[in-house]
N, C-alpha and C positions, 0 to 999 in steps of 0.2 A: 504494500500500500504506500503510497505516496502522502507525504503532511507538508502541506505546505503553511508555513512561519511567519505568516502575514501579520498575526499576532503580535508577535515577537518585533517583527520589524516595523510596526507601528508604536510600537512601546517606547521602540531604542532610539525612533526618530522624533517621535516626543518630548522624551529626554532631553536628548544634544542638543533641540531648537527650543528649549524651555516652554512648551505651549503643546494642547491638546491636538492631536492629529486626528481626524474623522475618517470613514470610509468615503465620504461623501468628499473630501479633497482629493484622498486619495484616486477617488474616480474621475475626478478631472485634470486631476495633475497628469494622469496614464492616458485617460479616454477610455477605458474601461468600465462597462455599464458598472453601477456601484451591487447591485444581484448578484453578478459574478465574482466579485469581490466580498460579498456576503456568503456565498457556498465555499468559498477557496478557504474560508474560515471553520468549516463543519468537517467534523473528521470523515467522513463519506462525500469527498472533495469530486465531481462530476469532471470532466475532460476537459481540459483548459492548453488553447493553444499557444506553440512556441511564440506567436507574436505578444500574448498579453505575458508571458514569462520575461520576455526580453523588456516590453514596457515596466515592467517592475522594478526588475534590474535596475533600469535603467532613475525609477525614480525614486528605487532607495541607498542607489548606488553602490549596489551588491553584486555578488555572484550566484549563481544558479545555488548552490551549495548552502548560500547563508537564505535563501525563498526556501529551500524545497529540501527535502529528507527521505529517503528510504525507509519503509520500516518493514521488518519479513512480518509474515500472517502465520509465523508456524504456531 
């Protein structure tokens, strides 16, 4: 299964800019509908493509690694 860290990475971008970070910024800062952004958040995360990976990347200025995680199902 896949978890992706949106979470996390809205916490730590919080942080560093001393101020509340929303989904709803975050959905226009990317251009990603703010919905897709609200399931990227539920652990039963629905298929999300490399361009909104790369948008995130890009506006949390991260690597694939620090969004997203492996986890085995065994």
């Amino acid at each position: 299964m896949i978890r992706f860290k949106l979470k996390e990475l809205i916490t730590e971008k919080s942080f560093r800019e001393g101020r509340r970070i929303t989904l709803q910024e975050v959905s226009e800062g990317t251009g990603i509908h703010k919905t897709t952004l609200s399931k990227m958040q539920q652990p039963t995360t629905h298929n999300v493509t490399t361009s909104n990976i790369d948008l995130l990347c890009k506006y949390f200025d991260c690597t694939v690694q620090d969004l997203m995680e492996y986890i085995s199902e065994q």
